[in-house]
C-alpha positions in Angstrom: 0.0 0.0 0.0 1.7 3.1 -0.9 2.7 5.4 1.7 -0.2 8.4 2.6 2.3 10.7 3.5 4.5 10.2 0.1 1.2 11.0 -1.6 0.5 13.9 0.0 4.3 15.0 -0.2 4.2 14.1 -4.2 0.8 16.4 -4.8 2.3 19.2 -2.9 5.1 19.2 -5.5 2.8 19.4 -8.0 0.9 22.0 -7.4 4.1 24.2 -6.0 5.8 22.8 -9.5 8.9 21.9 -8.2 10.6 20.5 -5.0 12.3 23.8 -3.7 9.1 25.6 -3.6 7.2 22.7 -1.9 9.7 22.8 0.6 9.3 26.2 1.2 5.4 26.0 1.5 5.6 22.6 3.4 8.5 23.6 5.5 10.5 20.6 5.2 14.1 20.1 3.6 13.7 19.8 -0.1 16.0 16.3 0.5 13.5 15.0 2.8 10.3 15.7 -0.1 12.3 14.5 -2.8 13.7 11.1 -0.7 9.9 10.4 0.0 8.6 10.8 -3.4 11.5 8.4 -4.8 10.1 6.2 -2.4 6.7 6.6 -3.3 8.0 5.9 -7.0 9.5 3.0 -6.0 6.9 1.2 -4.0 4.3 2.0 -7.2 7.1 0.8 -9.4 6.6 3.7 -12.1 8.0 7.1 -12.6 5.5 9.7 -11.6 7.8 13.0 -12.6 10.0 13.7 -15.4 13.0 15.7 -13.6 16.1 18.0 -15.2 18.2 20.6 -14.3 15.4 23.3 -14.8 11.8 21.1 -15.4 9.5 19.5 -13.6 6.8 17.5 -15.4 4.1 14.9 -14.8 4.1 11.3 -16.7 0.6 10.7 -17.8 0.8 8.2 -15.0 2.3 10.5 -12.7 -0.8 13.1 -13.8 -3.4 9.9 -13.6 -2.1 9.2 -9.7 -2.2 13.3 -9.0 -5.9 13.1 -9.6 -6.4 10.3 -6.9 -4.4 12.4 -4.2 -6.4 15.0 -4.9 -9.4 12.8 -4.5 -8.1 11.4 -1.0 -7.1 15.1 -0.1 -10.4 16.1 -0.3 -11.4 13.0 1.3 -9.1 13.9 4.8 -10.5 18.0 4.1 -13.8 16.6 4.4 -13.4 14.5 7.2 -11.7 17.8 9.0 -14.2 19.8 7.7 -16.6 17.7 9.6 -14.9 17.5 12.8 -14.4 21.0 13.2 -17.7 22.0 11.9 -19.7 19.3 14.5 -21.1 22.4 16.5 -20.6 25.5 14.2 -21.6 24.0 10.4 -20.7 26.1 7.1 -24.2 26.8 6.0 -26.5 29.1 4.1 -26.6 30.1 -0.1 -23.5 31.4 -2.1 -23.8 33.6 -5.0 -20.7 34.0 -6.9 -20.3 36.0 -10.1 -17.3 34.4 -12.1 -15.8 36.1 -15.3 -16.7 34.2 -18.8 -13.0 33.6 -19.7 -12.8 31.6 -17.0 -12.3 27.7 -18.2 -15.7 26.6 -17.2 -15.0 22.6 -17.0 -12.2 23.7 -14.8 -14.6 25.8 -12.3 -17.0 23.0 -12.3 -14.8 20.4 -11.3 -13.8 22.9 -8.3 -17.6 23.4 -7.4 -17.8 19.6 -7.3 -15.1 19.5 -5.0 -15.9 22.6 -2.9 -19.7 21.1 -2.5 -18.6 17.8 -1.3 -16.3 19.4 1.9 -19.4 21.7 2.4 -22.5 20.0 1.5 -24.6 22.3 3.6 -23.9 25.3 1.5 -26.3 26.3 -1.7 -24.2 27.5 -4.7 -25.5 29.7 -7.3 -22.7 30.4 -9.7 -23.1 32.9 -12.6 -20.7 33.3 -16.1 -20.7 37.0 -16.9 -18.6 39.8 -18.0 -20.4 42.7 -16.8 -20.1 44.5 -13.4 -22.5 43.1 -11.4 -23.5 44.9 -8.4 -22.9 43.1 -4.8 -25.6 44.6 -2.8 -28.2 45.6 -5.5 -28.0 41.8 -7.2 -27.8 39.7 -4.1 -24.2 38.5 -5.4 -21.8 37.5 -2.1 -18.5 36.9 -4.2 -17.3 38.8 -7.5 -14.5 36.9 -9.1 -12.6 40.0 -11.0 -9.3 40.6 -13.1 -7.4 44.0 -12.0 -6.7 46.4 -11.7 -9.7 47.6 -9.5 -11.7 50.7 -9.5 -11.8 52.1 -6.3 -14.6 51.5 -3.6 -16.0 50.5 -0.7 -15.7 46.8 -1.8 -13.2 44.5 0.1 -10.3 42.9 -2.6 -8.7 39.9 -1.5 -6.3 38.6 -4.4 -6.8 35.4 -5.3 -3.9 34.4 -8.2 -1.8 36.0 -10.1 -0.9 35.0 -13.9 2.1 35.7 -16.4 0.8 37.3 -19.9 3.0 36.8 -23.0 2.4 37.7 -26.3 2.3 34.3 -28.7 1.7 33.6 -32.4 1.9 30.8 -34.5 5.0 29.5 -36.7 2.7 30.2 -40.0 1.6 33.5 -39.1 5.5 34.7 -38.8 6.4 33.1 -41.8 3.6 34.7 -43.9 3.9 38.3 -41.8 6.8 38.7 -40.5 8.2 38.6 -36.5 7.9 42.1 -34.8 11.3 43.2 -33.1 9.7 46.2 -31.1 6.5 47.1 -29.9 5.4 49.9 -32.6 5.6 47.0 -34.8 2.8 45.1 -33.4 0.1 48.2 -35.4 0.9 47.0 -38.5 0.2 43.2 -37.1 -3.3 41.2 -36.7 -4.1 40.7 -33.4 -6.7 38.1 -31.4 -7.6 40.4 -28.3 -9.2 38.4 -25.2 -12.0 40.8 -24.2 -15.1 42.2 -23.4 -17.2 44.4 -26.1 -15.5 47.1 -24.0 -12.3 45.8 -24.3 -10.0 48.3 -26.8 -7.8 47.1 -29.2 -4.8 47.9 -27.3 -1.9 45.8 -25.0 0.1 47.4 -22.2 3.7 46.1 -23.0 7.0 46.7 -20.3 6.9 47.5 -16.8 7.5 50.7 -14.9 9.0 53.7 -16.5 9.3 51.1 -19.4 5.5 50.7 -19.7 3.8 51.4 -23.5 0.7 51.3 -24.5 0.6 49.0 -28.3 -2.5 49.4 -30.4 -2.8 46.5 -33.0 -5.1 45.8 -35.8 -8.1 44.3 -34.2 -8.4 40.9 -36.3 -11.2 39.3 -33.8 -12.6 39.6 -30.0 -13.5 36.8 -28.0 -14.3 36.4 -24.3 -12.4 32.8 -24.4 -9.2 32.0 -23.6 -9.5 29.0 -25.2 -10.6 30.1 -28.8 -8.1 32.9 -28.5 -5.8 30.1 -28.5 -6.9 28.2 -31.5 -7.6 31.2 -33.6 -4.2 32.0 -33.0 -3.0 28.1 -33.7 -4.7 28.3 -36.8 -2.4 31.3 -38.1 -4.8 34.3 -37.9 -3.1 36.4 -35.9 -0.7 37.4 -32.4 -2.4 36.9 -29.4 -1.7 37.8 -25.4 -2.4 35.0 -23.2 -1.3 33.3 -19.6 1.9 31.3 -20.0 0.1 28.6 -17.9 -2.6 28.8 -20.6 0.1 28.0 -23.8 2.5 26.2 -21.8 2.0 22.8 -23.9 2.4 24.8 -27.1 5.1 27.1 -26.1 7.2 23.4 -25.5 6.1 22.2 -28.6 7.0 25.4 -30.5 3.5 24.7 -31.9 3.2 28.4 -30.4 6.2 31.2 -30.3 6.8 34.2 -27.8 7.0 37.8 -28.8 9.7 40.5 -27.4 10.6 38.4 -24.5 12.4 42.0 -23.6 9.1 44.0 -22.9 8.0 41.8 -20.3 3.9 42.6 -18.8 2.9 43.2 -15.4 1.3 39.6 -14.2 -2.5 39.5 -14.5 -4.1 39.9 -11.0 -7.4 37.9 -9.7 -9.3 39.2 -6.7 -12.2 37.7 -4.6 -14.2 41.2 -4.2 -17.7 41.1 -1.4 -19.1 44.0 0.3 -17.5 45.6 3.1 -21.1 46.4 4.7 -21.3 42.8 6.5 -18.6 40.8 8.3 -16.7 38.2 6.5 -19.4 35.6 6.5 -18.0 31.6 7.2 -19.2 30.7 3.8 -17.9 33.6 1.8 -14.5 32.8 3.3 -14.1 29.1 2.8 -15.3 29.4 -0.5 -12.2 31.9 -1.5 -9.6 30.1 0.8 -10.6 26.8 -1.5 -10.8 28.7 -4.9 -7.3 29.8 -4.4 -5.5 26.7 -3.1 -7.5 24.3 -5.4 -7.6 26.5 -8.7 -3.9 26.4 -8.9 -3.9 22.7 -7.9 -5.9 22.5 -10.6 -3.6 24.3 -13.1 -0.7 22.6 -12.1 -2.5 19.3 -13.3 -3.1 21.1 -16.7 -0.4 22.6 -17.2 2.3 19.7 -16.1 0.6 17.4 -18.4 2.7 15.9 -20.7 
């Protein structure tokens, strides 16, 4: 029977994406992690991780196993969850407004989770881009991308995310690689938006900082069609790194001036400051920001 402990030890590399960050999270000597997943390799008899010098991936056993100590994890959560929560149970309705970009297959398989550690709470989750109003709507939890307006709203940030800009080998070859920003206007561009969303992409950081306007080819509210319109050679695109990972590896997909690199992309929890921190609004945003990167690492380790 493999060893619980090596399990645990072996997801929380995962999702830290390397053995020197798990040890810092876990507190434990990055000898000792790596020691106990070997072990755990051993006693399975496969290789779970792919290691180098500089990478870190899952097999597609290694990513098959991950799942199930993510299913046992929530298993020992839940049993916690009930312990603790014998005389003072999470309860009541949840309304959380979550932008449309957002992978939904990915949020749903969080909600699963999240609803099996607190069965007593009643979800009602809602796709939209528009600015929904807290109070006014009945809406506990607004999941938003900064930067935010100012307000009397309460921003807790949730994840951050590294944009690049990415095109495909074809579109170089048939229009050419930009070497500096002002280039990009005479390029096609795939912009990942709302119908308020301008054709235009902040590139550098600090006193560096430009503002690139680009010819506006199509806009789309998915991360995932962005993606494949710009796989299939109609234009550049900016998206997460975690997002094009696989196809930045593959060279299926190419990075753009590298040298102008963008300020991360920032996601906050926002809820109204005009009612105390409610149990239910805060377990919900502790467990969207563990398990959504949990979840990411799967995706993008994947090999």
């Amino acid at each position: 029977m493999p060893d619980l402990n090596g399990m645990m030890l072996f997801a929380a590399v995962v999702r830290a994406k390397g053995f020197s960050q798990a040890a810092r999270e876990i507190g434990m000597p990055k000898s000792t992690i790596s020691r106990k997943v070997a072990q755990l390799e051993e006693q399975l008899g496969v290789r779970l991780l792919q290691r180098d010098t500089r990478n870190l991936s899952l097999t597609q056993v290694g990513a098959l196993f991950f799942q199930h100590c993510t299913s046992i994890s929530d298993e020992i959560e839940a049993a916690k969850a009930t312990i603790e929560n014998t005389h003072n149970d999470v309860s009541g309705s949840l309304r959380v407004a979550i932008p449309v970009s957002f992978s939904q297959e990915l949020i749903a398989n969080l909600c699963s989770s999240f609803m099996r550690l607190y069965p007593n709470i009643e979800l009602d989750v809602q796709f939209t881009d528009r600015e929904v109003g807290l109070v006014g709507e009945g809406y506990d939890i607004a999941i938003k991308y900064g930067p935010l307006q100012s307000s009397d709203l309460v921003a807790r940030l949730l994840l951050e995310r590294q944009p690049i800009l990415v095109a495909s080998p074809g579109y170089l070859k048939a229009n050419g690689t930009p070497a500096t920003p002002q280039e990009l206007m005479e390029h096609s561009g795939i912009l990942l938006g709302t119908s308020r969303s301008a054709p235009i992409w902040p590139l550098g950081k600090g006193a560096r900082k430009t503002m690139v306007s680009f010819k506006r080819k199509v806009r789309v509210n998915s991360a995932v069609m962005v993606k494949q319109l710009v796989l299939d050679d109609f234009g550049i695109a900016m998206l997460s790194n975690s997002v094009c990972k696989n196809e930045l590896a593959s060279g299926s997909l190419v990075p753009l001036l590298q040298e102008w690199p963008i300020e991360p992309i920032k996601v906050y929890g926002v809820y109204s400051s005009r009612r105390q921190l409610a149990a239910n609004i805060s377990v919900f945003l502790d467990f969207f920001t563990k398990r959504f990167n949990s979840h990411e690492s799967l995706q993008s380790l994947m090999i």
